[in-house]
C-alpha positions in Angstrom: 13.8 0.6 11.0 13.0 0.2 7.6 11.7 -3.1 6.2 12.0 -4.2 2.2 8.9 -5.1 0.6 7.7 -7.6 -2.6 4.4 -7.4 -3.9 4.1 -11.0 -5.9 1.3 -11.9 -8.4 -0.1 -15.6 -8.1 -2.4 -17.5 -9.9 -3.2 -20.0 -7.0 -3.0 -17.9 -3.8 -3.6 -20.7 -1.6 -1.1 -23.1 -3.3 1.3 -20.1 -3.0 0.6 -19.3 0.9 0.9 -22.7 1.9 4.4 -22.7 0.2 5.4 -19.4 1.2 4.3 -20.5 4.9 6.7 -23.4 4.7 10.0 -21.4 3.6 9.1 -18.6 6.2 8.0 -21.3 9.2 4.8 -18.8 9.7 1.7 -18.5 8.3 0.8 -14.8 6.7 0.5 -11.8 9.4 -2.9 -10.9 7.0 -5.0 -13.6 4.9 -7.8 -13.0 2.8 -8.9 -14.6 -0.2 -7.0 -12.8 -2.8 -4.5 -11.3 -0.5 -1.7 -12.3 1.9 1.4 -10.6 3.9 3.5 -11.9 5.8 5.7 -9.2 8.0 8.6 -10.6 9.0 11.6 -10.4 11.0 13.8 -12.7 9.9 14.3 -12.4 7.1 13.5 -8.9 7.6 10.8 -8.5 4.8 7.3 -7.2 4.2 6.6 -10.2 1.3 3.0 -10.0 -0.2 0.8 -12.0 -3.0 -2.2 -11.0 -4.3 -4.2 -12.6 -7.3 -5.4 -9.1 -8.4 -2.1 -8.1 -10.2 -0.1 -9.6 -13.2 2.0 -12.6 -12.3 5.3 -12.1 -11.3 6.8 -9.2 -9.8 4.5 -6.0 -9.2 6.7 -4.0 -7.2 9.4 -3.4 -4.5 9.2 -0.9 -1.6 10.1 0.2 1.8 8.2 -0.3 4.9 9.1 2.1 7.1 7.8 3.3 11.1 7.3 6.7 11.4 6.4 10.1 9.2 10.2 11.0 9.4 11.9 8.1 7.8 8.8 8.2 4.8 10.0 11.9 4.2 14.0 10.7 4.4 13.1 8.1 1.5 11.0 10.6 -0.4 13.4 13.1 -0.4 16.4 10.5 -1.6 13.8 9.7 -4.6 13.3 13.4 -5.7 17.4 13.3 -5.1 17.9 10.9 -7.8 15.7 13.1 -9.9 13.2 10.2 -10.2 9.2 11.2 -10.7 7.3 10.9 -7.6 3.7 10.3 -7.0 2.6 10.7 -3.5 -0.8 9.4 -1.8 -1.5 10.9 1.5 -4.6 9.1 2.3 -4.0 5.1 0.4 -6.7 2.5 0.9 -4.9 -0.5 -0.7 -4.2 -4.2 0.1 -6.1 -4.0 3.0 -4.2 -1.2 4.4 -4.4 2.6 4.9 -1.1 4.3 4.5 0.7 7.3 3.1 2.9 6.3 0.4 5.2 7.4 -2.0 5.6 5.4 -5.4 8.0 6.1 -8.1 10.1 4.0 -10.8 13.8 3.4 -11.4 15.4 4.0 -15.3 14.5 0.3 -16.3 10.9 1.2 -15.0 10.9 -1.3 -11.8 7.7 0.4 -9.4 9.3 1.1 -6.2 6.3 2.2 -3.6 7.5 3.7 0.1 5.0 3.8 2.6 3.6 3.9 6.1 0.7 1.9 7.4 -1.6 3.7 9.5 -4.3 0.8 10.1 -6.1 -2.0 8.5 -8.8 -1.3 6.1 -11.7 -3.7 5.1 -11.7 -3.8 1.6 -8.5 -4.7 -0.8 -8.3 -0.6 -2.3 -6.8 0.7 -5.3 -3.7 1.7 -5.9 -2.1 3.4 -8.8 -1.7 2.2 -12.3 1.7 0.3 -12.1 2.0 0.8 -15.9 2.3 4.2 -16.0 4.9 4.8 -13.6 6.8 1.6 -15.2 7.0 3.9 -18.7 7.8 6.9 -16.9 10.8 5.4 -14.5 12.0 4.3 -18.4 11.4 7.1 -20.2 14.0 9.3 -18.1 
């Protein structure tokens, strides 16, 4: 089962997770002080803020459960003829995964991925920017 996931920038993460905690009647699955997640079931999101991106919208994705649906979801991307940068080995919001990113025609970040286990330090992940111009330069 796949789960939809938004990557939020905040300028007050705690002001944001105690309202986010409210309208999901949880507190976050992961805290940490410049990261949360919440991953939920109803509704049936992966919802994250982080004060180490812009404000806003970062990205959207896919949170999916196993190798096989990852490689579905890749393969629809490369389908739509859309540039694909894959990570095999991601160490990023607290979290190693194998992930695909990629960008639709207006350049919105789209990143599919699978979480393997927690990690210890927040990671990096690729520059957002670049695959913003290149989802709108197609």
């Amino acid at each position: 089962m796949k789960r939809l996931h938004l990557h939020l920038g905040v300028s007050d993460l705690p002001r944001a997770v105690a309202f986010y905690s409210e309208l999901f009647a949880t507190a976050p699955t992961v805290s940490k002080p410049d990261y949360a997640k919440w991953r939920l079931d109803d509704p049936m999101v992966n919802f994250a803020l982080s004060t180490r991106v812009e404000k806003g919208l970062d990205h959207l994705g896919i949170d999916v459960e196993n190798d096989s649906e990852l490689d579905q979801v890749r393969d629809r991307i490369l389908r739509a003829g859309a540039a694909l940068l894959e990570e095999e080995e991601a160490n990023c919001c607290y979290a190693r995964s194998r992930k695909h990113w990629t960008a639709d025609p207006d350049g919105t970040v789209w990143e599919s991925f699978l979480t393997h286990d927690a990690a210890s330090n927040y990671g990096e992940g690729p520059d957002v920017r670049v695959l913003r111009e290149a989802g709108a330069a197609r």
